[in-house]
N, C-alpha and C positions, 0 to 999 in steps of 0.2 A: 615855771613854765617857760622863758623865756631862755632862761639856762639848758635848757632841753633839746631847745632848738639850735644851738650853737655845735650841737655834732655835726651837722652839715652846711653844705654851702647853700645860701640865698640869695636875693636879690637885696638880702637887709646887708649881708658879711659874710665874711669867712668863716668857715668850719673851724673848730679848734683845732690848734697841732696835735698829731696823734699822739705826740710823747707826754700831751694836755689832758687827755681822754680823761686817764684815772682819776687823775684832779679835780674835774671838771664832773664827771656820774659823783665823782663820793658831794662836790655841792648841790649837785640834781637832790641825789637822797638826804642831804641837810635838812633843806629847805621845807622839800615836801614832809617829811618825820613834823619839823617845828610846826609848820601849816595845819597837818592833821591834828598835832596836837591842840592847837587851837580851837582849829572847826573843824570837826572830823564831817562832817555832812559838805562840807563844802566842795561841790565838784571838782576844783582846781586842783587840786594836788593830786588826785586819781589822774586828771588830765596831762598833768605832768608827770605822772609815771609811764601812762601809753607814751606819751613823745618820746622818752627817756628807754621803754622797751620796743620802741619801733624802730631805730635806728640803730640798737645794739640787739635787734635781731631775737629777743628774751619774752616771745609768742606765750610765754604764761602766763608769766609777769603783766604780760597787757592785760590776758586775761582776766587776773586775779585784781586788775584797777579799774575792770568794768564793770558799771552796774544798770542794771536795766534803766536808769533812768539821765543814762548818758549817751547812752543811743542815738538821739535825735543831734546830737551835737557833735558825730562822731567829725574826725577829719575823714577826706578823701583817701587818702593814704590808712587809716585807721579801716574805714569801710574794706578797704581793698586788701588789708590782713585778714581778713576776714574770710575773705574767696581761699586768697592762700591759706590758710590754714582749713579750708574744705570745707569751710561752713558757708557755702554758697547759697544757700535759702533765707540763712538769716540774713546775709547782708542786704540782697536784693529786697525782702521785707523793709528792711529799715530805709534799705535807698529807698523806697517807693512811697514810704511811707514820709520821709523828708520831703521827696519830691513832689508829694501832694500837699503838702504842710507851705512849701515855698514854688508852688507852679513858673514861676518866672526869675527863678536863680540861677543861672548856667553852673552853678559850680553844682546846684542835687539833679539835674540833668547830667551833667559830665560825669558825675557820681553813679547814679543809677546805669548812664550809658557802659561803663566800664565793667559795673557786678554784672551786669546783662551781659558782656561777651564773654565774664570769666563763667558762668553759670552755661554758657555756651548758646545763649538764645540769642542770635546774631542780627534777626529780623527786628527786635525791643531794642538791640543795643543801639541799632545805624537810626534809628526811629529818637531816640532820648540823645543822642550825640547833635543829631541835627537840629532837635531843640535848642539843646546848650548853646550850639554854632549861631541858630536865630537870633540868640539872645543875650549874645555878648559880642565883641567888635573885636579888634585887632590887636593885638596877635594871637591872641585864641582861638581866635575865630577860625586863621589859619592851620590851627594846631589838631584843632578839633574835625576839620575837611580829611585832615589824614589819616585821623582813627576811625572815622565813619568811611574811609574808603578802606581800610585794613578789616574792619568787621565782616565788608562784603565778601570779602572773599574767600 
């Protein structure tokens, strides 16, 4: 998993060099292969496939490492493939269903607020962003004043 997230840039490091990529996906799929072998029931390695097909853009591939019972765990960015790829009901289901699961998390508030504007319900989104913004500090909090004011409009 943590191999996965090294295609892009963090606030942990740098992205790998692009000339790194190939290198770098063929230890993504090492890893996860050895991992399933071990414990094929084991969330991790599916979750390491979504990182790995989210960032190289390979929307079936995530698909094919989801399983209903990773849903609640999805990332933000996971959720938010989910809009893009048109399945705007599901994700908002699962945002809302997170979002009850954890009432006081900004990050399944920021969650939920985001599948609510992609699903186009603008009035749920500025509604779940202001939550988030309540309940987190700075600089999100900042971050989040600007998507609840981009909703409105």
């Amino acid at each position: 998993m943590v191999y996965s997230t090294s295609f892009v840039n963090t606030v942990q490091g740098a992205a790998v060099a692009p000339e790194e990529r190939a290198e770098l996906e063929n230890l993504v799929r090492e890893h996860v292969q050895r991992a399933r072998d071990i414990d094929s029931d084991d969330p991790m390695w599916r979750e390491a496939i979504r990182g790995l097909s989210l960032v190289t853009w390979n929307w079936s591939a995530y698909e094919q490492a989801l399983e209903p019972e990773d849903e609640d765990s999805l990332s933000l960015a996971g959720l938010w493939l989910l809009s893009w790829r048109e399945e705007t009901a599901r994700a908002v289901g699962i945002a809302e269903r997170v979002a009850a699961l954890n009432p006081n998390a900004p990050e399944a508030q920021l969650s939920l607020g985001v599948v609510y504007a992609y699903a186009g319900n603008h009035s749920a989104s500025v509604q779940s962003l202001g939550r988030a913004r309540a309940r987190s500090g700075e600089p999100v909090g900042s971050s989040l004043a600007c998507l609840q004011c981009d909703c409105r409009r």
